[in-house]
C-alpha positions in Angstrom: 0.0 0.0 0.0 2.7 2.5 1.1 4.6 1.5 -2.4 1.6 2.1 -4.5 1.3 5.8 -2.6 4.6 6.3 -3.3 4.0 6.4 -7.1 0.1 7.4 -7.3 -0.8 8.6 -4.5 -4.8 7.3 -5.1 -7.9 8.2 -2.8 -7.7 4.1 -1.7 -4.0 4.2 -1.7 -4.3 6.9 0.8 -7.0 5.0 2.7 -4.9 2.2 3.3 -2.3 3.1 4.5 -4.3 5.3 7.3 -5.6 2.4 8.0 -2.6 0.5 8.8 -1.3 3.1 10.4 -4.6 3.6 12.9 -4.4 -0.4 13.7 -0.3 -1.1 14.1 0.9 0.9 17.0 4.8 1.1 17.2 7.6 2.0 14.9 5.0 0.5 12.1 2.7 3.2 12.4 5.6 6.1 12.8 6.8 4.5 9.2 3.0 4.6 7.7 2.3 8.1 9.0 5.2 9.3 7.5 4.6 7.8 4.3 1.3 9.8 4.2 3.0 12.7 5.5 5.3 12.4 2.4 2.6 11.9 -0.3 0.7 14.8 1.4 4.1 16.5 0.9 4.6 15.7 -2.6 0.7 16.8 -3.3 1.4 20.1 -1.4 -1.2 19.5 0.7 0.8 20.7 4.0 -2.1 20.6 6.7 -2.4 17.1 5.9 1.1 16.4 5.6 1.7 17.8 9.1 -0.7 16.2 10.8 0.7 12.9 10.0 3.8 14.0 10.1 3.4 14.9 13.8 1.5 11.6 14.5 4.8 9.9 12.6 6.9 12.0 15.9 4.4 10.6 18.3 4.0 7.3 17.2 8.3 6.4 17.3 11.3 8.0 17.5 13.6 5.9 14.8 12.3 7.9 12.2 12.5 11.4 14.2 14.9 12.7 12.1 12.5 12.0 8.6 9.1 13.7 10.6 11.0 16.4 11.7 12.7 17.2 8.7 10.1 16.7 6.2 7.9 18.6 8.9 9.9 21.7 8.4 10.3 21.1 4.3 5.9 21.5 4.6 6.4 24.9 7.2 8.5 26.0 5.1 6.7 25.6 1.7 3.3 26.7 3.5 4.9 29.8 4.4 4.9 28.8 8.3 8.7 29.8 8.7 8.8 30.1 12.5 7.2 26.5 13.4 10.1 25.5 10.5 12.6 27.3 12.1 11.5 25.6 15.1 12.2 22.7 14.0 15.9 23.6 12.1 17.3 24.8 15.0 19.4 22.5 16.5 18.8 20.1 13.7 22.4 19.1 13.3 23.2 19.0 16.7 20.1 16.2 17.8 20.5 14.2 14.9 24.1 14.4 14.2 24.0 10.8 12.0 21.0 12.0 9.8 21.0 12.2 6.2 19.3 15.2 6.6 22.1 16.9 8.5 24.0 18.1 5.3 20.3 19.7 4.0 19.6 21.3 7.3 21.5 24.0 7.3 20.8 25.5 3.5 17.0 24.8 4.3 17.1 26.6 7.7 18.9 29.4 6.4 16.2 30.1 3.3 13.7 29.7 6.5 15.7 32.6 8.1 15.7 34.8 4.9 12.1 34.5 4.7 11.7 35.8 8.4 14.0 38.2 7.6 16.4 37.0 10.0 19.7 38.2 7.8 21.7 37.5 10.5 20.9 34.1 11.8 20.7 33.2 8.0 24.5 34.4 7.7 25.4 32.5 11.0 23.7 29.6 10.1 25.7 28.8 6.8 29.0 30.4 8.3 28.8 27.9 10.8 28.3 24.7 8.6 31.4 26.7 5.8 33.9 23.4 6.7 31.0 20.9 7.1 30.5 18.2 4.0 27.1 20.6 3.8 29.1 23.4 1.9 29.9 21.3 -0.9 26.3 21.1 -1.7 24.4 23.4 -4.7 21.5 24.0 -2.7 24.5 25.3 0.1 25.7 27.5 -2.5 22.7 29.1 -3.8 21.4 29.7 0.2 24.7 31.3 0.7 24.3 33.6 -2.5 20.7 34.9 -1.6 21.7 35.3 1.8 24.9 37.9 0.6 22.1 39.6 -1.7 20.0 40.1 1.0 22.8 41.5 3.2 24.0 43.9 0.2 26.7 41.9 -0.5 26.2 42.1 -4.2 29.6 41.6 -5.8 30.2 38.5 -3.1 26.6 37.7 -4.1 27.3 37.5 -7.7 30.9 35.5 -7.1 29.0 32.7 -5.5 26.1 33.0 -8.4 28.7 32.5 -11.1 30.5 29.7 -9.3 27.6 27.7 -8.8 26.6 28.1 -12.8 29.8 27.4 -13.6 30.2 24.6 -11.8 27.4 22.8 -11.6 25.4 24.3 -14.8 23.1 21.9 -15.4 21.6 21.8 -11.8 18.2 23.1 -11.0 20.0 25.5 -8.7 21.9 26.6 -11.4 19.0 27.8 -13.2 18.0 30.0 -10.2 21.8 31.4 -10.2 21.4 32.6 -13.6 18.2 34.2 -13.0 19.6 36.0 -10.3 22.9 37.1 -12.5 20.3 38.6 -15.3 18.1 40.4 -12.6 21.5 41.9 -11.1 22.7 42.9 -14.7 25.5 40.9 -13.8 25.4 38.2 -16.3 27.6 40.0 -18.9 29.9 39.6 -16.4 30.7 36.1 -17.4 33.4 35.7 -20.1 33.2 34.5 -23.5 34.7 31.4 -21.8 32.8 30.7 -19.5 29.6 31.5 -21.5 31.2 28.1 -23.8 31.6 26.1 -20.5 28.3 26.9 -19.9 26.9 26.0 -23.8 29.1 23.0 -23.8 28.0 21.7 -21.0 24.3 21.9 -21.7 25.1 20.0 -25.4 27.3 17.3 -23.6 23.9 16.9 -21.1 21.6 16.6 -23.7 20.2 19.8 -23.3 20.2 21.2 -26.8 17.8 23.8 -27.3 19.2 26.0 -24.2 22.9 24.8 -25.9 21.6 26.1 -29.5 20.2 29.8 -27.8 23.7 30.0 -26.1 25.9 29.1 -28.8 23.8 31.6 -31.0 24.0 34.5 -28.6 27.8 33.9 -28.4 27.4 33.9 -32.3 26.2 37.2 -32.1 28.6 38.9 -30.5 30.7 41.2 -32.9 33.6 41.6 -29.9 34.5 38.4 -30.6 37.1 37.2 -33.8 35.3 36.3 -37.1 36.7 32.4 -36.3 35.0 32.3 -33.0 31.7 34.1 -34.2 31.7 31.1 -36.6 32.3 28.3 -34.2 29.9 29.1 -32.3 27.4 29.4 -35.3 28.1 25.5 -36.5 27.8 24.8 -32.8 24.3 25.8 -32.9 23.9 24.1 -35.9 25.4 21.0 -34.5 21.9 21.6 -31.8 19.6 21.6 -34.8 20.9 18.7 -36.1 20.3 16.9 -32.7 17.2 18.5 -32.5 16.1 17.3 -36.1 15.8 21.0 -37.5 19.0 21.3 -39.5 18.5 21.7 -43.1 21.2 21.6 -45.6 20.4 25.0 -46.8 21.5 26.6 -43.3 24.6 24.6 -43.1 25.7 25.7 -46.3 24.9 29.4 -45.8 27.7 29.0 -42.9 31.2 30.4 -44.2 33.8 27.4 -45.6 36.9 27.7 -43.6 40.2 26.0 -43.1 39.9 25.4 -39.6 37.7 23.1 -37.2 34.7 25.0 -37.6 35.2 24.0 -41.1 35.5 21.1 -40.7 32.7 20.7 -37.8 30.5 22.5 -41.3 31.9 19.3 -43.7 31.2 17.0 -41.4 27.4 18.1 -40.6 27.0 18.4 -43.9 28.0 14.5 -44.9 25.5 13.5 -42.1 22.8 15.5 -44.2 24.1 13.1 -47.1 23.5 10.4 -45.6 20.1 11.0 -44.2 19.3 11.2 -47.7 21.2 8.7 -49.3 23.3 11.3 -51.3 25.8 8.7 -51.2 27.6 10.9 -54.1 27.8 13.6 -51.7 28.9 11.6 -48.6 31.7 10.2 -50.0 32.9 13.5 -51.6 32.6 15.1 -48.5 34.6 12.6 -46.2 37.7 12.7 -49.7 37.8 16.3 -49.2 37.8 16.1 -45.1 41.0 13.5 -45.4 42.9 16.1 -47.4 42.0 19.1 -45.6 41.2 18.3 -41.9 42.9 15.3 -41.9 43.8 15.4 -37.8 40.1 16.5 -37.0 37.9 14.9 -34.8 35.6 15.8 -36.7 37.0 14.0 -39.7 37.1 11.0 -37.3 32.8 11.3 -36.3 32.5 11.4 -40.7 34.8 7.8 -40.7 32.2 6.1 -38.5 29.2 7.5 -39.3 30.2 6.1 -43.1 31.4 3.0 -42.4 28.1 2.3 -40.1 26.6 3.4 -43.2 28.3 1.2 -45.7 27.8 -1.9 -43.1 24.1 -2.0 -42.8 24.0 -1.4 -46.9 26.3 -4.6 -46.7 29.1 -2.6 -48.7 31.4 -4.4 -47.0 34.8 -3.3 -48.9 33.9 0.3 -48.7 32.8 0.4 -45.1 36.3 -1.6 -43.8 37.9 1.3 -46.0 36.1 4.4 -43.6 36.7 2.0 -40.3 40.4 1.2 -41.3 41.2 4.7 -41.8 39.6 5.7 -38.6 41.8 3.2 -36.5 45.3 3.9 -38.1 44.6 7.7 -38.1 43.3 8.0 -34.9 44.2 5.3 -32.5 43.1 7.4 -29.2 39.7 8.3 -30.8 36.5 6.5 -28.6 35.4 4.7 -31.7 38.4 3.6 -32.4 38.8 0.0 -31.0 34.7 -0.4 -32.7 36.0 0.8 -35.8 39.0 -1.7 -35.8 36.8 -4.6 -34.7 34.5 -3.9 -37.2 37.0 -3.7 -40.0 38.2 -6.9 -38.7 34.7 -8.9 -38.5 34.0 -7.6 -42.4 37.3 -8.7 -43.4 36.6 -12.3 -42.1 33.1 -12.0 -43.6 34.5 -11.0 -47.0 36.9 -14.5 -46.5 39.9 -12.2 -46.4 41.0 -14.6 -43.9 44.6 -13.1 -43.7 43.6 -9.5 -43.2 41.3 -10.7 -40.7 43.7 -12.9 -38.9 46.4 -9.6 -38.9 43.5 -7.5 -38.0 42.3 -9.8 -34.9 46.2 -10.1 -33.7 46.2 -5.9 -33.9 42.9 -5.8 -31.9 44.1 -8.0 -28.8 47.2 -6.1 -29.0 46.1 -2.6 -29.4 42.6 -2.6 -27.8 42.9 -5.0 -24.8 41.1 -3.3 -22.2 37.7 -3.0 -24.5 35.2 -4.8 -25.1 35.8 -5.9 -28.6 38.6 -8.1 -27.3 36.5 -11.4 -27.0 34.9 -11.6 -29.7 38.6 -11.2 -31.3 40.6 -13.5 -29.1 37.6 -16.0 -30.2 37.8 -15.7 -34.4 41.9 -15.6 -34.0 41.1 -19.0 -32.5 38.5 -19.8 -35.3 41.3 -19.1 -38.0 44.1 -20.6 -36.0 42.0 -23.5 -36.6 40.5 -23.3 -39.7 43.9 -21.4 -41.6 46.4 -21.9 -39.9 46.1 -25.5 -38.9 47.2 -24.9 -35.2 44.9 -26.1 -33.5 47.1 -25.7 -30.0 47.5 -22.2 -30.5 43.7 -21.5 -30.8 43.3 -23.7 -27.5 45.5 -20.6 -26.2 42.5 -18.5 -27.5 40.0 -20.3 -26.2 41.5 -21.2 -23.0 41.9 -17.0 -22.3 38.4 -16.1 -23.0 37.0 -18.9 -20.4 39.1 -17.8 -18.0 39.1 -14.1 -18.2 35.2 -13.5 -19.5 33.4 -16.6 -18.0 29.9 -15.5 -18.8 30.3 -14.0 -21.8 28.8 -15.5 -25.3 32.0 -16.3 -26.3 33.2 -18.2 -23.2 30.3 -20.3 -24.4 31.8 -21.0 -27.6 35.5 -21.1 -26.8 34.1 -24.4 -24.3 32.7 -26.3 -27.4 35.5 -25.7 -29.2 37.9 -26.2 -26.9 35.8 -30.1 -26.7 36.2 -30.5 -30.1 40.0 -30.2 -29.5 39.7 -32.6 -27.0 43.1 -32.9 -25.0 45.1 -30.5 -27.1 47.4 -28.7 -25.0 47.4 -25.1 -25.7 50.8 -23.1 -26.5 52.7 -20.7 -23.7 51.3 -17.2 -25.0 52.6 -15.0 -22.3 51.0 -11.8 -24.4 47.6 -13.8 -23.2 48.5 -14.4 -20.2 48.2 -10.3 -19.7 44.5 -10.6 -19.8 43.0 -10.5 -16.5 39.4 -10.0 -15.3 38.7 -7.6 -13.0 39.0 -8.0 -9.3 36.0 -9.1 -7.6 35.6 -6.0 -4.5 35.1 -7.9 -0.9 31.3 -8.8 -0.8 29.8 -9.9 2.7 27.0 -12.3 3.2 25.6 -10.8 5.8 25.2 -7.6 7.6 24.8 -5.8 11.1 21.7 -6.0 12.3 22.3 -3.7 15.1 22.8 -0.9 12.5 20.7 2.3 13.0 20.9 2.8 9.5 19.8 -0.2 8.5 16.8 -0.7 10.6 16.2 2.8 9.0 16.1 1.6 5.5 14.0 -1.1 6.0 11.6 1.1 7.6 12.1 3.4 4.5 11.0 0.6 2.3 8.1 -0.1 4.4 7.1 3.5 3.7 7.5 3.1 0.3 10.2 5.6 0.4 12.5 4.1 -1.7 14.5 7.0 -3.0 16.0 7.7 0.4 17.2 3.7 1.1 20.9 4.1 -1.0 21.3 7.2 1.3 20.5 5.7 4.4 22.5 2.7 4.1 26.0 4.7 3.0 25.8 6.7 6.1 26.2 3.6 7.9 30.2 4.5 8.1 31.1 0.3 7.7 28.5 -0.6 4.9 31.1 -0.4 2.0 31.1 -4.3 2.1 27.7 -5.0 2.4 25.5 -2.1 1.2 24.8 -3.5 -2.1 23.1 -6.3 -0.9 21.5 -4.5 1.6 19.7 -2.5 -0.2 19.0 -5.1 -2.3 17.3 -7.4 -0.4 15.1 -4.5 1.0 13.8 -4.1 -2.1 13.3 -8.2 -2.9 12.3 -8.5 -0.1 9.3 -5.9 -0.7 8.6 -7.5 -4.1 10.6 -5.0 -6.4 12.7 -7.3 -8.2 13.6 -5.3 -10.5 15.1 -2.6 -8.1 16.4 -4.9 -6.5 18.5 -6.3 -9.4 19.1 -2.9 -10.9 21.0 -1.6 -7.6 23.1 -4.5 -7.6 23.6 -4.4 -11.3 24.7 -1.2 -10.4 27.1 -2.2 -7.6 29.0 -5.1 -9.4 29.5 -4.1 -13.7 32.3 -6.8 -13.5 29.5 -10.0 -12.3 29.6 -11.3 -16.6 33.9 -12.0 -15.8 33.5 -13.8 -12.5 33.2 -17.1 -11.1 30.2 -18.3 -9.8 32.0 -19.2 -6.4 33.7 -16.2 -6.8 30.6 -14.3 -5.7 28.2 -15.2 -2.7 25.1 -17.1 -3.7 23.1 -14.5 -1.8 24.2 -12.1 -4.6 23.7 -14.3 -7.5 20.2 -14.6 -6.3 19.1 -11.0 -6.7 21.3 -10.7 -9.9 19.7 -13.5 -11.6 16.3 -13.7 -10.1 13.1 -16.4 -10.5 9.7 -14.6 -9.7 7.0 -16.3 -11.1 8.8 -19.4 -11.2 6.2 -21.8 -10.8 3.9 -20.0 -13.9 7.3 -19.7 -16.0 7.8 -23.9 -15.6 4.2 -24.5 -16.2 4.1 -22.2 -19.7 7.1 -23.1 -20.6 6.3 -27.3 -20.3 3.2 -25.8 -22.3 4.9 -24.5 -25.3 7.8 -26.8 -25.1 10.2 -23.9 -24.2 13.4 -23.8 -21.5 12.3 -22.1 -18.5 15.4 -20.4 -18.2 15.0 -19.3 -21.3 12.3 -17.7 -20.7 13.7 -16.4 -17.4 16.9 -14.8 -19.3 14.5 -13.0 -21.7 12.3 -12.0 -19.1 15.4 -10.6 -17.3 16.7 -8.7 -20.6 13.0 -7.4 -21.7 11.9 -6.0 -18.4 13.8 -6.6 -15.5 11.3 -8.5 -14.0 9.2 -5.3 -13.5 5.4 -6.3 -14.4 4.5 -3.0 -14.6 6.9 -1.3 -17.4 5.8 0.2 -20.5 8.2 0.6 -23.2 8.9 3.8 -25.6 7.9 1.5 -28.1 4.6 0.7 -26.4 5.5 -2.9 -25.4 4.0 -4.5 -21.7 4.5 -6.3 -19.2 7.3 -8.5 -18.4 7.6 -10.6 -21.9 7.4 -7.1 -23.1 4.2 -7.7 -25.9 2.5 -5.2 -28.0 -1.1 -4.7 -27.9 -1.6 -6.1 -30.7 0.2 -9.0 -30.3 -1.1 -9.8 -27.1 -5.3 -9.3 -28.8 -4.2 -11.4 -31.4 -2.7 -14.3 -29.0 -5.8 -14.5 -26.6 -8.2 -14.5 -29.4 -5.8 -17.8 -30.6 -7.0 -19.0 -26.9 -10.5 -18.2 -27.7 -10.8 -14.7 -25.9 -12.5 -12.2 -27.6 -12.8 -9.9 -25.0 -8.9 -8.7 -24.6 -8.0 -5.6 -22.9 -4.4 -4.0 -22.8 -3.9 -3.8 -19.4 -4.2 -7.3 -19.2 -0.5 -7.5 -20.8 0.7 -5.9 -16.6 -1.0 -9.4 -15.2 2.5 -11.4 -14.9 0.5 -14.7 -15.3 -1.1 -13.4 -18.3 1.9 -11.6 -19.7 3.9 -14.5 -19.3 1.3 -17.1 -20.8 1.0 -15.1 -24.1 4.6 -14.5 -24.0 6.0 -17.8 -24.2 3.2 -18.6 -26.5 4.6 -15.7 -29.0 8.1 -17.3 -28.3 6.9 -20.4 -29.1 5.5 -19.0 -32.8 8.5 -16.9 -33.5 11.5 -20.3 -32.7 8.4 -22.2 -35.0 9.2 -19.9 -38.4 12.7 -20.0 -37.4 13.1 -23.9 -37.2 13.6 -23.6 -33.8 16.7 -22.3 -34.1 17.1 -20.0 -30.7 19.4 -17.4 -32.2 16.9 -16.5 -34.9 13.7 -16.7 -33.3 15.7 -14.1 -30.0 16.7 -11.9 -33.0 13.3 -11.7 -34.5 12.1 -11.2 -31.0 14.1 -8.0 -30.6 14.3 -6.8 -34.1 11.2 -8.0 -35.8 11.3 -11.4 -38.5 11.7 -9.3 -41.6 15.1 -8.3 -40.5 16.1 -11.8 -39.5 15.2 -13.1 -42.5 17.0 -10.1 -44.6 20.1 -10.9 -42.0 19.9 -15.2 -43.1 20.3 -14.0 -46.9 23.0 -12.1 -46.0 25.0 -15.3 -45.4 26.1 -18.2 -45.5 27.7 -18.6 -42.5 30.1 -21.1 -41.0 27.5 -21.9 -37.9 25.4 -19.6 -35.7 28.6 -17.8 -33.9 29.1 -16.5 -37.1 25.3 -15.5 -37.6 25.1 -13.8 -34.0 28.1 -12.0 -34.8 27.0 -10.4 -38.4 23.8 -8.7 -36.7 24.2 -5.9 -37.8 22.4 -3.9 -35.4 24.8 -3.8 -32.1 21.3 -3.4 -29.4 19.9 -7.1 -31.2 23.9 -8.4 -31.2 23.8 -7.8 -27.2 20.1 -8.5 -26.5 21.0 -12.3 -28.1 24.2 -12.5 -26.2 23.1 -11.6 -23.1 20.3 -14.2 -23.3 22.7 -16.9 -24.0 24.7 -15.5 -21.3 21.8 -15.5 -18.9 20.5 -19.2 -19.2 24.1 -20.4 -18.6 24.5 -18.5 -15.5 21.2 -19.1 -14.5 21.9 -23.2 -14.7 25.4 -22.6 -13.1 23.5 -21.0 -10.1 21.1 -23.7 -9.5 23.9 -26.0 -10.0 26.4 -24.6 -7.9 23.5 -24.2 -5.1 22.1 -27.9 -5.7 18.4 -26.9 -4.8 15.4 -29.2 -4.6 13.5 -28.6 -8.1 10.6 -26.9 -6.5 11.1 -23.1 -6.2 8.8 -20.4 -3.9 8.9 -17.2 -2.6 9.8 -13.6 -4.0 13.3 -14.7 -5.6 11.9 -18.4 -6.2 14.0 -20.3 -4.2 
């Protein structure tokens, strides 16, 4: 219930959790209160939110900190600044472990400026100046208003223009600048810091405020013709993300021999190839090699081409753009892609030398990325196949099971390595460089006399959720077991899928490591089985694994029932409303409704039923029908005339679409490590309970 008014906040969501709150006395009611007192809170309905708020106070005193805190937020925001105020002071000092004791002091002081109270305002933040509190932007932006009001207007408009500067993407931020432009002080910032401040809203994604900044730096006739002109392709760089750049006004921007020229070329060739003005692409990236040939920009055009030339299956030209890219500019991001790929469509041309130099230069050049496996693995093909050394590609295989254990490949490299049989692999000390990442010290278990814990789960009972993480990493010793922690609050609550994700989160590094390497306990929540017992029964329905259905459950959604994807798509198995009408009426239900697709036993039933369909027009083959079921069957079958291939490695590989490549991979992946689990844990067959076990 408190979950549910956590997200909607309903008229029965509401209800029920009063309720629970009226008939559980205790610490259970202080957590229910104060989940109402936070809806009421988030609804701005501050009478109501203080009443329970105050009823949270009275009913326990673990959560005293959250009641009084979030008791002030409402005085404050209901314009009650003296019962806030009475609140704030002392804050720090009576609940000196809160996570609240870092916000106290910027919220206390905005409570004093609104009483007018200049001076305890000023004391307030002067007296938190070498507390972790300072370093906040809510600090900050307190401690400017608080100079303004004290007509300190050039200190006022320093701490303004630090905070935009630093931190220019922040809601405070925002506030700053308002501030700076009511002051007149905003042509106080230079011309660069006025680009820090544009750059940074492109690199966030915010591209129409990037666009009005570059354009008003555009406009300003202080500045050199070359930088008037930089920043006029930079704004044009925001139309293009924005999808309002037309040829027309890139052209009508001067052609000059520097980077804004070439910045021009390049959005130009991507105009090209929206178009299919392949004329034009290519003599745009010929001129860009002789002219700019040590831009970046030149480096964006190499990609962009050769991802161009590779889904039109123009295989020779598109290794030509990724081979240049590599030699040219080793240290570019795209680079070790851009080698791989060049690799890959050598191999797929049956350039088998090329490909073999090409696969030796990845493992050599790129070793850290993660284009390395899938290199270390064809090397071993070709040792094989080419080379006729069979204990040299043992070597291959051998370093991918031991360095990326869950990965695709590892897969792979273990049947090969059993068609090799006993072959003993060569001495390759350049593989034996390739290490997987240390595993950090994980902890099974936890202290249960920790405040901060008993906090968090109390959080979770509220359906607070956002302030768990928080809770738990002011716990000073939690750095071992936090992750699980919070973790297993949110299992343990039903939210798989958070539950997974914070872990996920925790430990990038889980797809390199042993099973044993890693406490069961943490396996579970990674690789979860809700709905166990309806995924077995479908499954046996439609003939399916039910870890396979598990691992694309896992890769669709998460496990979260609920989700709704860009794309429209439900529910766990992630179906489309038309897909999911169109199965029930095959069951004989003529009566369908969308929502049905958020019912996990429903979701799942038509699900593996759909799976069932799509592996039946592929022949069963699992590869196909997992490609189909992320990319759609036309493409499938356009990528199975695009062969032949040697066997489905190579198929997998030659998606062409990177998002489908993974989504397969990671399935694969999945149903292995979910069997290695269950293997390594030697349960009983039946399975209950949130994570199924």
């Amino acid at each position: 219930m408190a979950q549910q008014l956590a997200t909607m906040r309903t008229p029965a969501a509401y209800a029920g959790v009063s309720a629970f709150a009226r008939q559980h006395p205790g610490e259970g009611a202080a957590a229910a209160y104060l989940a109402l007192g936070h809806a009421y809170l988030v609804d701005k309905r501050y009478a109501d939110a203080l009443t329970s708020l105050r009823q949270a106070r009275q009913a326990g005193d673990v959560m005293a900190d959250y009641a009084d805190f979030l008791a002030a937020l409402a005085n404050h925001e209901a314009g009650q600044g003296a019962a806030a105020e009475a609140l704030l002071k002392g804050f720090t000092q009576l609940y000196p472990d809160s996570i609240f004791a870092d916000e106290a002091p910027e919220l206390e002081a905005n409570v004093l400026l609104e009483l007018h109270d200049l001076a305890g305002a000023d004391r307030v933040l002067k007296a938190a100046a070498n507390d972790p509190a300072a370093g906040r932007v809510g600090y900050q932006l307190a401690s400017g208003q608080v100079a303004l009001a004290l007509g300190q207007t050039q200190g006022a408009v320093r701490i303004f223009k630090a905070l935009l500067l630093a931190s220019p993407v922040t809601t405070e931020a925002a506030i700053a600048r308002a501030k700076l432009t009511a002051l007149g002080a905003e042509t106080s910032l230079t011309t660069a810091e006025l680009r820090s401040l544009a750059d940074a809203y492109f690199k966030a994604g915010h591209y129409q405020e990037a666009g009005e900044q570059y354009r008003a730096l555009a406009l300003k006739f202080s500045l050199d013709t070359e930088a008037r002109n930089g920043f006029a392709v930079a704004a044009a760089a925001c139309d293009w993300k924005l999808k309002h750049l037309t040829a027309a006004q890139i052209e009508a921007l001067p052609d000059t021999p520097d980077d804004n020229g070439a910045r021009r070329l390049y959005l130009l060739m991507e105009l090209a190839r929206n178009r299919n003005d392949l004329d034009e692409q290519q003599r745009i990236v010929t001129r860009m090699e002789t002219d700019f040939p040590k831009s970046q920009w030149l480096a964006e055009a190499l990609f962009s081409s050769g991802n161009m030339y590779m889904l039109r299956k123009d295989y020779p030209r598109a290794v030509d753009y990724y081979s240049y890219l590599a030699a040219h500019f080793p240290e570019h991001k795209n680079a070790s892609a851009a080698h791989w790929r060049a690799s890959w469509l050598s191999y797929r041309q049956g350039l088998y030398s090329d490909a073999a130099r090409l696969f030796d230069e990845q493992i050599r050049l790129f070793p850290g990325t993660s284009e390395t496996v899938a290199a270390l693995y064809w090397r071993g093909r070709l040792y094989e196949s080419q080379d006729h050394k069979p204990a040299q590609a043992a070597a291959n295989y051998r370093t991918i099971v031991r360095v990326y254990q869950h990965f695709f490949y590892a897969q792979m490299a273990k049947q090969r390595l059993a068609g090799l049989g006993s072959m003993e692999p060569v001495a390759t000390p350049e593989l034996d460089r390739l290490q997987a990442p240390e595993v950090p010290v994980l902890a099974e278990s936890f202290p249960e006399d920790s405040p901060h814990l008993a906090k968090a789960r109390l959080l979770a009972n509220a359906g607070l959720n956002d302030y768990i993480p928080r809770e738990i990493a002011a716990d000073p010793d939690s750095s071992s077991w936090s992750a699980l922690a919070e973790a297993q609050i949110y299992a343990s609550y039903g939210e798989v899928y958070r539950a997974m994700r914070s872990l996920k989160k925790a430990l990038p590094a889980t797809v390199t490591a042993s099973i044993k390497s890693i406490p069961l306990a943490y396996w579970r929540i990674l690789f979860p089985e809700p709905y166990w017992s309806t995924i077995k029964a479908e499954s046996a329905k439609n003939n399916l694994d039910p870890y396979l259905v598990a691992s694309l459950i896992r890769q669709e959604s998460e496990f979260n029932p609920s989700v709704i994807s860009y794309a429209n798509a439900y529910g766990l198995m992630q179906l489309l409303p038309s897909s999911g009408k169109a199965l029930a009426r095959e069951e004989g239900s003529n009566h369908f409704e969308t929502f049905q697709l958020l019912d996990p036993e429903t979701n799942i039933r038509l699900g593996t039923r759909y799976l069932r369909h799509t592996l039946d027009k592929f022949g069963g083959v699992t590869e196909y029908a997992l490609a189909a079921y992320n990319a759609g069957d036309s493409r499938v079958i356009d990528w199975q005339a695009s062969g032949p291939y040697s066997g489905m490695d190579e198929f997998v590989e030659s998606i062409p679409f990177a998002q489908t490549r993974d989504y397969v991979q990671a399935i694969l992946r999945n149903v292995e490590i979910y069997k290695a689990i269950d293997a390594s844990a030697a349960v009983p067959e039946s399975k209950a309970g949130a994570t199924g076990k």
